[in-house]
C-alpha positions, 0 to 999 in steps of 0.5 A, a space after each residue: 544102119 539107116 536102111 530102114 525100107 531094105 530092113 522092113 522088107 527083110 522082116 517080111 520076107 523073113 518071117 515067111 521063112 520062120 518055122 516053128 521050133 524050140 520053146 522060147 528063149 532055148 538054143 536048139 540041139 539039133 541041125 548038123 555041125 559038120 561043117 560049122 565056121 570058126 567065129 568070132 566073138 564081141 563082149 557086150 561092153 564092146 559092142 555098146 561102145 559102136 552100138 547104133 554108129 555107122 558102119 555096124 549092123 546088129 542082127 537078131 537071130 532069135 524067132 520072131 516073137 522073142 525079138 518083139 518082146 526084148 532086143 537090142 535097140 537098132 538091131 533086125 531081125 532074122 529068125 533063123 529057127 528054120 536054119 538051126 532045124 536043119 533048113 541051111 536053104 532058109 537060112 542062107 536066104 534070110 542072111 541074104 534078104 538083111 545083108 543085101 548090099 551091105 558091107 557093115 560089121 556085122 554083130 550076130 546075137 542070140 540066146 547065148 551066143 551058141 546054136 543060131 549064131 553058129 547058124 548065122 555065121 555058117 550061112 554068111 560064110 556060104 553067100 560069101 559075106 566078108 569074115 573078117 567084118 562078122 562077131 557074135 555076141 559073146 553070152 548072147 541076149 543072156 549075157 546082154 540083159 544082165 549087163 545091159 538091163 535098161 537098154 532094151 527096145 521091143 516091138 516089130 522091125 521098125 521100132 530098131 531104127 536109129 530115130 534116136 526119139 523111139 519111145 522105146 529106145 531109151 538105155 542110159 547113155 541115152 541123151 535126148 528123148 521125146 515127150 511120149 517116152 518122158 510122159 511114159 516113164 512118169 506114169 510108170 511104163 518104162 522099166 527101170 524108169 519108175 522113179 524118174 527125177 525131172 529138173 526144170 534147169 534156167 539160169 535165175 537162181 531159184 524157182 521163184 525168181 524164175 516166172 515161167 516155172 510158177 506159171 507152168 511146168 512138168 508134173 512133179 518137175 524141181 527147179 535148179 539153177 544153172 548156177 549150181 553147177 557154174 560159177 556166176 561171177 564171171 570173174 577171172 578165177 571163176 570165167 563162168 567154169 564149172 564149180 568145184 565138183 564137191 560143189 556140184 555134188 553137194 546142190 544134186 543132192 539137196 535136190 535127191 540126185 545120186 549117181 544112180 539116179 534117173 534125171 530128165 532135164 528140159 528148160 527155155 535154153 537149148 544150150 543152157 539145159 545142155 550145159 547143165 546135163 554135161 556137168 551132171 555127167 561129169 560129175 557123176 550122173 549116170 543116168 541124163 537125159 534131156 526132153 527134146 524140144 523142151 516145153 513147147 514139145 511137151 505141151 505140143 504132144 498134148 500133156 498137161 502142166 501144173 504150178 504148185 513148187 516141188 521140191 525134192 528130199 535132200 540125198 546124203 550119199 552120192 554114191 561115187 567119188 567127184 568128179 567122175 569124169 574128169 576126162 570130159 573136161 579140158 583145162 586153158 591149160 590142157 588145151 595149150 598143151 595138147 594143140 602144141 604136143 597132140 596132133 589128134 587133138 582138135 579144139 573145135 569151136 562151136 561158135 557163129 561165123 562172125 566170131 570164128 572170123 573175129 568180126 566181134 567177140 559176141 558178148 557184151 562183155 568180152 571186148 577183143 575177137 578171135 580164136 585159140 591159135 590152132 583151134 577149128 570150126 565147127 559151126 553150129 551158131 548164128 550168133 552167141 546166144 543160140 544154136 540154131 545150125 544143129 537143130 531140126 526144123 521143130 527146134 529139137 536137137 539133131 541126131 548125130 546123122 544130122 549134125 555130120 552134115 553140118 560139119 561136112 568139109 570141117 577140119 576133123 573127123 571122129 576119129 579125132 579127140 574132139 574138145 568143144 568150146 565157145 564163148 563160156 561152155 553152154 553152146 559146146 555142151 551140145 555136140 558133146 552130148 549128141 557124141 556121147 549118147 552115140 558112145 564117143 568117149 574121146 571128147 570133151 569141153 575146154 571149159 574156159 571158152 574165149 573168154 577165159 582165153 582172153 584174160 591171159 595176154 600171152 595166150 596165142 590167137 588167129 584172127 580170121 579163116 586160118 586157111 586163107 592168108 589173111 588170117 593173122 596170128 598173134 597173142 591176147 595182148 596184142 589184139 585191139 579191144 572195142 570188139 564187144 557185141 
């Protein structure tokens, strides 16, 4: 999939083996079928669950032309109109420039999923391209655009590479985007994007206790607490969890957010912002996004700010029942009993070493360190208040490419049910987004964190690297206090 360079080149080549044929967006009729091998085929809802994972290549079998106008996001072309005209020569060699050296699953689409995938399928099968591991798109771009309207990309070959900020690679699962593509929507350029809502999400609890959005902000921006979506209490039925869903239902729409509506969130807190856009998912948002690099990326692309206050038209139907997604969230309760009965589940923290090792809890108001008996680490954290170890140099969020390298040599896979936590919820929310714009449906956050954990004496703790032998193993109740940040 990251093969980029090979990919371009493949473009080059197979463009000088396009021939001219049917009009645009037609399957042709002719070439012969004599010898034609039995496909296989992928619903469009399947092939968006692995779409832009490793391991998948899409290939566009359409001309040239018809590619560049519309295709499917990270997917290359090879045009095999010459193929489907008669010339299996031409054909065979276009399929060898795009899968030289690959063994990936390959996913064939064209018109309607008939002619130039046949056409594919026969010239893959005669330069001896594993079977097994070659689908068509069952209904082709057809089938594709009608149940996947707004994710579609456009442009040349480089515009299908997995760089996840691509102005034009943008669907609905997508999280994190650039601002030339926020700017882009604002200004009506992006299809199925026209009416864009934008959040400036911080913690105080309205815009005019909130400095920096009277000083500055988006064009057209909303101000929402992050206290509309969690309990601010920290109180021991509360722990800073997720309110109600009812209730964070009920502060969308006093803003105009529906389940169909398109949100783009930025804010000054990295994790902040992303705690904010999980609980708009959970609940049922269907369409959220983050501006990657917030702000600074904002105004560092060049565009300008405004101070007036905006404030949107209160909504009435939300349009799905609440939460949505209660898959996504995992109780204290869920979590005790999945570790003790799922073997794969995996708790996986999300916190900075020193409280992964149970040198301090890390907040000023939790006073004992440690971690859920059973629980791994997966990084992420320099301390408490950050998430540093999964963001790139310019302070945007990794891709998932490049969080896999922070989690190099952890004790889980992707193949796991991964539920994320740390202290209250704010930190864990970012790898579950990165996973969930990747298509990752088995995760979800243990919303309580430490700090509920710790107000339940009986709740079983490990003091230290659980895979050395001074790791110590016991309960809440018995863990000494005095470890507050």
């Amino acid at each position: 999939m990251k093969r980029i360079l090979r990919l371009l080149l493949a473009f080059v080549l197979v463009v000088g083996l396009a021939a001219c044929g049917t009009a645009p967006g037609a399957e042709s009729d002719s070439g012969s079928d004599a010898a034609d091998v039995p496909m296989q085929y992928m619903s469009a809802d399947e092939m968006n669950s692995v779409l832009g994972q490793d391991g998948y290549t899409v290939i566009d079998l359409r001309k040239v032309a018809d590619y560049e106008a519309a295709h499917i996001p990270f997917a290359v072309n090879a045009d095999l109109d010459a193929a489907v005209n008669g010339d299996t020569a031409a054909g065979e060699e276009a399929m060898k420039a795009v899968t030289q050296g690959m063994d990936d699953t390959l996913i064939l689409v064209c018109y309607s999923g008939k002619r130039y995938a046949q056409a594919g399928t026969n010239a893959l099968s005669a330069i001896g391209y594993d079977m097994t591991k070659v689908y068509t798109l069952e209904g082709g771009m057809q089938q594709w655009t009608e149940d996947y309207p707004d994710i579609l990309a456009t442009g040349g070959q480089d515009s299908s590479s997995s760089t996840r900020n691509a102005a034009n690679v943008v669907g609905e699962r997508t999280v994190y985007v650039a601002p030339e593509w926020l700017n882009s929507a604002l200004n009506g350029n992006e299809k199925g994007y026209e009416n864009v809502t934008v959040i400036c999400a911080a913690y105080p609890e309205g815009a005019a206790e909130y400095a920096d959005y009277a000083q500055g902000h988006i064009p057209g921006a909303l101000y929402a607490s992050n206290m509309e979506v969690e309990d601010a209490t920290g109180s021991q039925e509360g722990a800073y969890n997720l309110l109600p869903a009812e209730e964070v239902r009920d502060n969308l729409l006093a803003h105009g957010i529906a389940a169909d509506s398109k949100v783009v969130l930025y804010g000054p807190d990295v994790a902040g912002v992303a705690r904010q856009a999980y609980a708009y998912i959970w609940c049922g948002v269907k369409d959220v996004k983050i501006l990657n690099g917030g702000l600074d990326a904002w105004t560092g692309a060049g565009y300008e700010l405004e101070t007036k206050a905006n404030t949107g038209s209160a909504a009435t139907d939300f349009g799905v029942a609440v939460p949505a997604h209660p898959e996504y969230w995992v109780s204290m309760k869920d979590a005790l009993n999945r570790l003790s009965n799922d073997e794969n589940f995996k708790l996986v923290s999300i916190r900075a070493e020193a409280e992964w090792l149970g040198e301090t809890s890390g907040y000023g108001y939790m006073d004992k360190a440690g971690e859920p008996e059973g629980a791994v680490w997966g990084r992420g954290s320099q301390s408490s208040a950050d998430v540093a170890d999964f963001l790139n140099a310019d302070g945007t969020v990794m891709d998932l490419e490049g969080i896999m390298t922070v989690w190099e040599g952890c004790d889980f896979t992707l193949d796991n049910h991964l539920s994320f936590y740390c202290g209250t919820g704010w930190r864990a929310a970012v790898p579950f987004l990165v996973l969930y714009e990747n298509g990752y449906d088995d995760i979800s956050i243990y919303d309580g964190g430490w700090y509920e954990w710790i107000m339940h004496d009986e709740n079983p703790v490990q003091v230290g690297d659980p895979a050395e032998a001074g790791c110590v193993h016991t309960t809440v109740g018995e863990l000494r206090t005095g470890m507050a940040a």
